[in-house]
C-alpha positions as CSV (number, residue, x, y, z in Angstrom):
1,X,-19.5,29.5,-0.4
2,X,-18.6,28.9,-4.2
3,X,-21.3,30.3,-6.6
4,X,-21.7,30.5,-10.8
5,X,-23.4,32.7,-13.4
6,X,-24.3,32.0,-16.0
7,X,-21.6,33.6,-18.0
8,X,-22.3,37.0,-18.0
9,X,-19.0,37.8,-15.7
10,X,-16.4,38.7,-18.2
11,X,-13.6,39.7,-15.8
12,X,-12.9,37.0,-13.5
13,X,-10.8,37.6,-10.1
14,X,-8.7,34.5,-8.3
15,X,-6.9,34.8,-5.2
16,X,-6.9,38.7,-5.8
17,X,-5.4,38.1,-9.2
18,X,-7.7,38.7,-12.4
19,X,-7.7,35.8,-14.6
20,X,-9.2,34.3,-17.6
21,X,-10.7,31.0,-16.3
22,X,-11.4,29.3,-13.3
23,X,-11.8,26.0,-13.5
24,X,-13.7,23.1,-11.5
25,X,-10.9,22.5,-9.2
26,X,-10.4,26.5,-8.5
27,X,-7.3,27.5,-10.0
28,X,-6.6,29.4,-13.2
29,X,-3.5,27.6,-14.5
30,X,-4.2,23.7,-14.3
31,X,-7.0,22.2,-16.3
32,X,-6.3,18.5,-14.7
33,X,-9.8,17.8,-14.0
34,X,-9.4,16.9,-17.9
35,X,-7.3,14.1,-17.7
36,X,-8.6,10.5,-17.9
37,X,-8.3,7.0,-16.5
38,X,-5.2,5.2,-17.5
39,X,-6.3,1.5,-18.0
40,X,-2.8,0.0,-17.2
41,X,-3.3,1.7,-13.6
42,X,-6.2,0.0,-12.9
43,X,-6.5,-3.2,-10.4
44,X,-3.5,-2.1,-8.0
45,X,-5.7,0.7,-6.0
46,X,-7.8,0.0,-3.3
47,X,-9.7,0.9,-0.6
48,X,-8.6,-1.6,3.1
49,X,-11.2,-3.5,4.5
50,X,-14.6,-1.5,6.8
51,X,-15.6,-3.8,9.1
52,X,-18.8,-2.2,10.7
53,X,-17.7,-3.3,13.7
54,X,-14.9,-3.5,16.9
55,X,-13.4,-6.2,15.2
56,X,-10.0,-5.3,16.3
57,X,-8.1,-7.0,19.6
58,X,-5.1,-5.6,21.6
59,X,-1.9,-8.1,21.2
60,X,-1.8,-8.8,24.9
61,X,-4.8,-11.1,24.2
62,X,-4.2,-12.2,20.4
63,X,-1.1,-13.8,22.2
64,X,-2.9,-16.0,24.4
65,X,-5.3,-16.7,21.3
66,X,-2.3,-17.9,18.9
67,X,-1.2,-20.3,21.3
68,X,-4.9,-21.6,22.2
69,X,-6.2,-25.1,20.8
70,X,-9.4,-25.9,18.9
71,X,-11.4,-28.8,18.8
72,X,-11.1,-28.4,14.4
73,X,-7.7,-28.7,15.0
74,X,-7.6,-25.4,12.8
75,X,-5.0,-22.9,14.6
76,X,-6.5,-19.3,15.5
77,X,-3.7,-17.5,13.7
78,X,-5.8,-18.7,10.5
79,X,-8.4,-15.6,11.5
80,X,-6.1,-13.4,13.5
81,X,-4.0,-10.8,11.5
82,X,-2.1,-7.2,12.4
83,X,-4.6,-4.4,12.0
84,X,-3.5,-0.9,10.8
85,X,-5.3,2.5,10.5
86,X,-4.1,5.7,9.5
87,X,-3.1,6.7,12.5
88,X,-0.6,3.5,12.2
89,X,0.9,4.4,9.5
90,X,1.7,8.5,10.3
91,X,2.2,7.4,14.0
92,X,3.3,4.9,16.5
93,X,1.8,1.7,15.3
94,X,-0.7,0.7,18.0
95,X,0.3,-3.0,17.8
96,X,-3.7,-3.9,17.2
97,X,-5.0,-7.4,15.6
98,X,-8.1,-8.2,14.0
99,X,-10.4,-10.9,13.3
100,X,-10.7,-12.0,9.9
101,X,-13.2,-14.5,8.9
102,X,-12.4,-13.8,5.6
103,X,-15.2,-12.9,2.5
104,X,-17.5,-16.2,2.6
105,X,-16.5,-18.4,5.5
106,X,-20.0,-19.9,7.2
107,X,-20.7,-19.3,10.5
108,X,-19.8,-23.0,11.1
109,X,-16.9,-22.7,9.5
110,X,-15.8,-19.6,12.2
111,X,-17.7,-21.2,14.8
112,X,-14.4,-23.5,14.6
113,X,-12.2,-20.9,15.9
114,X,-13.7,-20.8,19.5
115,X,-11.6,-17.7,21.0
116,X,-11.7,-15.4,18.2
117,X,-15.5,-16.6,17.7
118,X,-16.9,-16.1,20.9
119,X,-15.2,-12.7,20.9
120,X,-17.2,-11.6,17.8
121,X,-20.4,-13.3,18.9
122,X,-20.3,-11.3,22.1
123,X,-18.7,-8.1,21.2
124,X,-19.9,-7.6,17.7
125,X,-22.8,-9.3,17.4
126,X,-25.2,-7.3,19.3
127,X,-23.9,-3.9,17.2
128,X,-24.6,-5.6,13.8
129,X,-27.5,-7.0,14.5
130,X,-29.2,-3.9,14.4
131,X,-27.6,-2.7,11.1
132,X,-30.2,-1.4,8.4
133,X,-28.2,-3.0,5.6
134,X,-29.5,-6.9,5.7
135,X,-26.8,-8.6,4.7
136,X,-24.5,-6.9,7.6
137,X,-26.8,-7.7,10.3
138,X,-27.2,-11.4,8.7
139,X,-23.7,-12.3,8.2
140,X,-22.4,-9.8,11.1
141,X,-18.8,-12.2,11.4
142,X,-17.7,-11.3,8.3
143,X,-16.5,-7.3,7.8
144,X,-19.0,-5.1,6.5
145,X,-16.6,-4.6,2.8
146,X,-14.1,-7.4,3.0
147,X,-12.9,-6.1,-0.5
148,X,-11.8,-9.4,-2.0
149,X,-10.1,-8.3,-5.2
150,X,-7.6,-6.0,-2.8
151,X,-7.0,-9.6,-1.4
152,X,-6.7,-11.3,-4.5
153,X,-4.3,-8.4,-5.4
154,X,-2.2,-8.7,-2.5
155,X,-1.8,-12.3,-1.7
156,X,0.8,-12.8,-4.9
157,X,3.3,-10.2,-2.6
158,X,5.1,-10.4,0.4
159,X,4.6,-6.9,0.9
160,X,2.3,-3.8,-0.2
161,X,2.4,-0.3,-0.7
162,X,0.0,1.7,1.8
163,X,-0.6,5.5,2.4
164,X,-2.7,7.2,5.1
165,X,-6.0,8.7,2.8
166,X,-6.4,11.8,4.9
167,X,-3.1,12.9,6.0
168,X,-0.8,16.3,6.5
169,X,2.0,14.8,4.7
170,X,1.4,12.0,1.3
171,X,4.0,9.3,2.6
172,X,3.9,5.7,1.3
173,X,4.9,2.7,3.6
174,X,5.2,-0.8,3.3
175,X,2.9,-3.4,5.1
176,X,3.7,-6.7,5.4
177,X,1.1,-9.2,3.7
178,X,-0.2,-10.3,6.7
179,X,-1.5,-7.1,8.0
180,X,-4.6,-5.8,6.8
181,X,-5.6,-2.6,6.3
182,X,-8.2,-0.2,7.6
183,X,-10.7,1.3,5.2
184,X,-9.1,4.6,5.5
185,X,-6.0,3.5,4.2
186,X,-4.9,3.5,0.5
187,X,-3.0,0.5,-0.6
188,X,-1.2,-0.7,-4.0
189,X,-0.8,-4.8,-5.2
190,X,2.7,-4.1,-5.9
191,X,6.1,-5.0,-4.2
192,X,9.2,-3.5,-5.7
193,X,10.6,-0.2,-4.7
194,X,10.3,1.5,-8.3
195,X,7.0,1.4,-7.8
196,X,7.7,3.3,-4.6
197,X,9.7,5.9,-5.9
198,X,7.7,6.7,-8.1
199,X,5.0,7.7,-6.1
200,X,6.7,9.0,-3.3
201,X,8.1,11.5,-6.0
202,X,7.3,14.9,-6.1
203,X,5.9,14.4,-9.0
204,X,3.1,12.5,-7.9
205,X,2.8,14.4,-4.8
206,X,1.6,17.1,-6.7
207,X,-0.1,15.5,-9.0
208,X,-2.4,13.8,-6.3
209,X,-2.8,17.2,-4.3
210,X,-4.1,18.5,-7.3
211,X,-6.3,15.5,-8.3
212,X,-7.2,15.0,-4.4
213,X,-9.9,16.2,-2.6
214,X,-9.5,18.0,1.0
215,X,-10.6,17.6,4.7
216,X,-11.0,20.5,6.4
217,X,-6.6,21.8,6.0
218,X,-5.8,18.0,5.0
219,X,-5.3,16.6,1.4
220,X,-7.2,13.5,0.7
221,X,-5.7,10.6,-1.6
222,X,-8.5,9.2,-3.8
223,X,-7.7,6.2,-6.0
224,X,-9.7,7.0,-8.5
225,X,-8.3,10.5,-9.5
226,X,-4.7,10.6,-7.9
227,X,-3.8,7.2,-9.1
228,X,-5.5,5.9,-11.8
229,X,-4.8,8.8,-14.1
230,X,-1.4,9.4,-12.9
231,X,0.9,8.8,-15.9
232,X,4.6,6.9,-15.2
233,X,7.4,7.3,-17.0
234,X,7.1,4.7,-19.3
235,X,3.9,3.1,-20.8
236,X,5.0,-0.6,-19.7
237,X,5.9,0.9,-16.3
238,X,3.6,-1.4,-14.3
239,X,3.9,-4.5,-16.7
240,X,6.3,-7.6,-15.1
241,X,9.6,-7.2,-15.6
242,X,12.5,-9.1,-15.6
243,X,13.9,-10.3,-11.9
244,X,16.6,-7.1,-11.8
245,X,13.3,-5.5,-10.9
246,X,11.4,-7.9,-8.6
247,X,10.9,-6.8,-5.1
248,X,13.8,-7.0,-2.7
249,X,13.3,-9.5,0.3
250,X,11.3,-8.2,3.5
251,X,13.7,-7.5,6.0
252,X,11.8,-8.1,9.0
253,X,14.3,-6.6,11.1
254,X,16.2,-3.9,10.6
255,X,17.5,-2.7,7.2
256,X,20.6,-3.5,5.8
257,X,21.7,-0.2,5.1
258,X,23.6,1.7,7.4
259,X,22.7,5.6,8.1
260,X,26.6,6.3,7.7
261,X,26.4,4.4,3.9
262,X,23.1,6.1,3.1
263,X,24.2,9.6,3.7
264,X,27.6,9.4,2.0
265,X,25.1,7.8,-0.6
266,X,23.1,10.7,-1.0
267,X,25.8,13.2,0.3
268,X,27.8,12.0,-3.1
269,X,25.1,12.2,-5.3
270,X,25.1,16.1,-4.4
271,X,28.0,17.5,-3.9
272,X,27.7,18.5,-7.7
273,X,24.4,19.2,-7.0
274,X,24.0,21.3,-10.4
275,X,24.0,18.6,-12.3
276,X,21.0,16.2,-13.1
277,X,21.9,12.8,-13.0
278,X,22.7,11.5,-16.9
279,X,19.7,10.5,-18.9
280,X,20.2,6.9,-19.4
281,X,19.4,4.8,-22.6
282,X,16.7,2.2,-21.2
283,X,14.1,2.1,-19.5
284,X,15.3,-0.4,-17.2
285,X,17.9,1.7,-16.1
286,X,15.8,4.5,-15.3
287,X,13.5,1.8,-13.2
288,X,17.0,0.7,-11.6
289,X,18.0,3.9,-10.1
290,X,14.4,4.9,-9.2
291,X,14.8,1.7,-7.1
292,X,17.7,2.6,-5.7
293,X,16.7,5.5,-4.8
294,X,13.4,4.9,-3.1
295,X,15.4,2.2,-0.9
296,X,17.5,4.0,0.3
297,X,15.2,6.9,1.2
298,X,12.5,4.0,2.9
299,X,15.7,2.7,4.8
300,X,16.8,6.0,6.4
301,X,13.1,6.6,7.2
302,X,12.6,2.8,8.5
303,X,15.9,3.6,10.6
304,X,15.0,7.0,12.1
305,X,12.0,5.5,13.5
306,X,13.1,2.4,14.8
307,X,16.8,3.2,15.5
308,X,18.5,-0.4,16.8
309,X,20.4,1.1,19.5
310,X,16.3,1.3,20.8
311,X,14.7,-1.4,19.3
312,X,15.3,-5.7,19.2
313,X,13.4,-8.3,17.1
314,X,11.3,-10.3,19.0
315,X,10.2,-13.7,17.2
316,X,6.7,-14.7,17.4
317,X,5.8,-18.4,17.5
318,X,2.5,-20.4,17.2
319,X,1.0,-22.4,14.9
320,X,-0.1,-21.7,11.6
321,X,-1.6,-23.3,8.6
322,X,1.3,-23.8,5.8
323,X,-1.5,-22.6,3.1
324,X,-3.1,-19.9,5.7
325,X,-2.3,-16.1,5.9
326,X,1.0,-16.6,7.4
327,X,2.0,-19.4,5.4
328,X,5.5,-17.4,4.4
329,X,6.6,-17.3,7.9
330,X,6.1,-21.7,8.7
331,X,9.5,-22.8,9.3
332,X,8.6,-26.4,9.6
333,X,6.2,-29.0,11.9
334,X,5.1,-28.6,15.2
335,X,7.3,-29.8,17.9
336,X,4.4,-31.4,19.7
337,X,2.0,-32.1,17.0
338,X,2.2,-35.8,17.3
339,X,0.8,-36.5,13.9
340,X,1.1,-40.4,13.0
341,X,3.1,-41.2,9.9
342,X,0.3,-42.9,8.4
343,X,-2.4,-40.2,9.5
344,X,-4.4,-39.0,5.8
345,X,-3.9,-36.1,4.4
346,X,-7.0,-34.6,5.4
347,X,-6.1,-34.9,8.9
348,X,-5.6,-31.2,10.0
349,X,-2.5,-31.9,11.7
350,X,-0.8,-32.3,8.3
351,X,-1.6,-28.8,7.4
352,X,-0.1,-27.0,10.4
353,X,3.1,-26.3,11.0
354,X,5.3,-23.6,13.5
355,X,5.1,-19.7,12.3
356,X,8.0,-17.7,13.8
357,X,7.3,-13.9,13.1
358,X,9.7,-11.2,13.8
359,X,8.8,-7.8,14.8
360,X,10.4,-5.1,16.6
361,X,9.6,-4.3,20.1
362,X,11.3,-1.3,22.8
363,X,14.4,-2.4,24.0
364,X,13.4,-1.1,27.5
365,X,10.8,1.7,29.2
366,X,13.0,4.5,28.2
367,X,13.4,3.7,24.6
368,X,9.7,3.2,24.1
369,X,9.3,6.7,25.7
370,X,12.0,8.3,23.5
371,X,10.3,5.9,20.5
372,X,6.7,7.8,20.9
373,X,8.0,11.3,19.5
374,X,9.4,9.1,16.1
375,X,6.2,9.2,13.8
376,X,6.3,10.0,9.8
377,X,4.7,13.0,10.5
378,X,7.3,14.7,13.1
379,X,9.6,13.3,10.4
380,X,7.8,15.2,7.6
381,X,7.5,18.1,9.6
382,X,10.8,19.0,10.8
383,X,12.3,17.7,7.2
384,X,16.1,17.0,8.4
385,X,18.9,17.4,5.6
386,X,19.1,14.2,5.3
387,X,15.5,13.6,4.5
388,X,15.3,16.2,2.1
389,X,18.7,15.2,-0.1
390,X,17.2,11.1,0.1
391,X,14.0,13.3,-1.8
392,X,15.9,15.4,-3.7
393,X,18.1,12.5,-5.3
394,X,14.9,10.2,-5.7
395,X,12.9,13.4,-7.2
396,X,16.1,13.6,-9.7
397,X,16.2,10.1,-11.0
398,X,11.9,10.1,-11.7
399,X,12.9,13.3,-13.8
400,X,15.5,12.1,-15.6
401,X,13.0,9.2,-16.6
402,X,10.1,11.4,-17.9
403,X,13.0,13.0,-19.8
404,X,12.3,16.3,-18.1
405,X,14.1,19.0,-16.0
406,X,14.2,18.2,-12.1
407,X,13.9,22.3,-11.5
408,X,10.1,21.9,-12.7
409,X,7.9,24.1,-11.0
410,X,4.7,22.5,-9.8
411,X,2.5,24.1,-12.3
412,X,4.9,23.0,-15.2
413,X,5.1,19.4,-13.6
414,X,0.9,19.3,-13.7
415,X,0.9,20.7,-17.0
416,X,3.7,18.2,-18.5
417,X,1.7,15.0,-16.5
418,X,-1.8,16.0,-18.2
419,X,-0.1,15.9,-21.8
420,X,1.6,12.8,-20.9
421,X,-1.6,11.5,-19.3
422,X,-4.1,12.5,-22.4
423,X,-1.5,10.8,-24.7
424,X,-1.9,7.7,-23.3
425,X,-5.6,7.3,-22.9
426,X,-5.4,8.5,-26.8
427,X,-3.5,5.3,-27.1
428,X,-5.3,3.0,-25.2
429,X,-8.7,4.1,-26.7
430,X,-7.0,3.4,-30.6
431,X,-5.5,0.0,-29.1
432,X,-8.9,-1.2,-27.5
433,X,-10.4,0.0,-31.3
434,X,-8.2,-2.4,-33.4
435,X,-10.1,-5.3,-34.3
436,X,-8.4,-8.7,-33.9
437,X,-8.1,-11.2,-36.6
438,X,-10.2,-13.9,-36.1
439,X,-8.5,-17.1,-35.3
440,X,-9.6,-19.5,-37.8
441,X,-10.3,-23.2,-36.3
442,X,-9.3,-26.3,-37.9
443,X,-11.8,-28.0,-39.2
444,X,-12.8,-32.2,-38.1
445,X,-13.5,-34.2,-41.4
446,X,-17.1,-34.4,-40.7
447,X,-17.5,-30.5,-41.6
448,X,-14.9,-30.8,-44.9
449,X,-17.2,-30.7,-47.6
């Protein structure tokens, strides 16, 4: 139980420890419920799609869906994407699909996609149909919160960001575009592995456990205060930049790194581990080696838990719409589409074309039984050296682009962030205040006096 006075306590008591303050979040030292919303954050958090419903379908029967016909002539795999929850991204991934019906489609329009229809309209139906909220029960194909702009946001990538929002350990993973995600995952519109490593810094990690709230023992990420008020290095840190910085290519097999060139990577980097790396001149250096760092960290991770001594890609293939969901993955036309030369364009035919999508899969029984015990969160909790140099040597190059020491202590760190943080909000408020000249219009002779 947390109670207030009203100010007559003079000596104040924390932890056993008299202090001068306590403030909101409970602490003495940090006064980070002060800091505000950084406008250049904003638009790249969100919240995954709540569906309000068991939209989701094991792959055994997605499978058979993919390859099924419609009378439309629209392919199913234009409503049926990879599903993931938190427990997907800490865990084994459960290999789950959804139905998507998108934000607006009519029920005519999904009516069109008989399986994954009839499916809905016998298994989720009935639930929302009884749903207090009257546009859930009235439009009960389409999720409860489809969240469009998270859509919008992550259509332009290949790629996406994602962390589990209640979770023992704050670990960011990529998702391929095509998955979507649950509501009670996290997930960021951007691509390239800067934007990685800086989050997956310490120096956000303490930042959002500060910001955070909690269940029960477990932190909980929250946009709104671990995000969008999280200061980066540099002001123009999430502005384009030039193509040294775009997003790498998804591998959808296995990285390209091997574990014996990532540790002498790292192992190099600290055998004078006294010294910081050198504070370099640019900005787009700093970005470079943040990069560099965060892959190789993700592609020690990505091989730990998928090792390919246990693991093969197996390719997907059924048809797809070349301007649907998996549009990235159409390698060319059907081999039995049988579409006439001179069919019209608005023949759906036209549209579709073969998808192959790779994805890893057990090599046998006994590697998927030796593959359950590799999750992110064993990872995290037994913290192998080679983990903990990747972090140490990605932690290293985010501090050298603040321009601070990498020995910080956490409460320096939140002190240093909430400076840097009130600084820019200062700056955006005086930028949003300066009036624009008015751009004078030219004038057609009929107004010349």
């Amino acid at each position: 139980m947390i109670g207030f006075d009203a100010g007559a306590e003079k000596q104040r008591t924390l932890d056993g420890k008299a202090v001068k303050e306590i403030t909101p979040q409970l602490c003495a030292e940090s006064r980070t419920h002060t800091a505000a919303v950084i406008k250049a954050n904003t638009g790249i958090s969100f919240m995954g799609i709540t569906p309000a419903g068991p939209f989701d379908v094991a792959s055994e029967i997605v499978l058979q869906w993919l390859a099924a016909p419609n009378p439309s002539g629209r392919p199913n795999s234009d409503v049926l994407r990879p599903y993931f929850n938190g427990n997907d991204l800490t865990k084994r991934a459960r290999g789950a699909w959804t139905i998507d019906f998108g934000v607006d489609m009519t029920i005519e329009e999904a009516a069109a996609f008989e399986k994954p229809f009839g499916y809905v309209e016998s298994v989720v139906k009935p639930i929302r149909k009884g749903n207090r909220r009257e546009a859930y029960a009235r439009k009960w194909w389409i999720y409860a919160e489809s969240r469009p702009a998270m859509r919008e946001s992550l259509s332009v990538h290949g790629r996406y960001l994602a962390t589990c929002m209640v979770a023992k350990h704050r670990i960011f993973v990529w998702l391929d575009s095509t998955a979507l995600p649950a509501n009670v995952v996290i997930v960021f519109g951007r691509a390239d592995d800067f934007f990685l490593g800086v989050l997956q810094s310490r120096f956000h990690e303490v930042w959002a456990l500060m910001q955070g709230t909690r269940l029960e023992t477990r932190p909980r990420y929250t946009p709104t205060t671990c995000f969008e008020t999280f200061p980066f290095p540099f002001p123009d840190d999430l502005q384009p930049h030039p193509p040294a910085f775009a997003p790498a290519p998804v591998n959808p097999g296995h990285p390209s790194l091997t574990p014996e060139q990532a540790w002498a990577d790292a192992a190099h980097f600290y055998s004078a581990k006294e010294e910081p790396p050198p504070y370099r001149a640019s900005a787009g250096d700093h970005r470079a080696a943040i990069a560099e760092a965060a892959r190789v960290l993700n592609d020690l991770r990505e091989r730990w838990l998928n090792p390919p001594e246990w693991t093969r890609t197996e390719i997907l293939e059924f048809p797809a719409s070349v301007d649907g969901p998996w549009a990235r993955y159409v390698v060319g036309p059907l081999p039995s589409a049988g579409v006439s030369p001179n069919a019209g364009s608005g023949d759906p035919a036209c549209k579709i074309g073969l998808a192959r999508y790779p994805r890893l899969v057990p090599k046998d029984a006994e590697c998927a039984a030796k593959l359950k015990q590799r999750t992110l969160t064993n990872l995290y909790n037994e913290r192998p050296a080679w983990l903990d140099l990747a972090h140490q040597k990605l932690d290293a190059a985010v501090a050298a682009a603040y321009g601070w020491p990498a020995d910080l202590n956490d409460e320096q760190i939140l002190e240093k962030l909430l400076a840097l943080n009130l600084e820019r909000a200062a700056e955006e408020a005086k930028a949003s205040k300066v009036k624009k000249p008015k751009v004078q219009r030219s004038k057609d002779g009929e107004e010349m006096i």
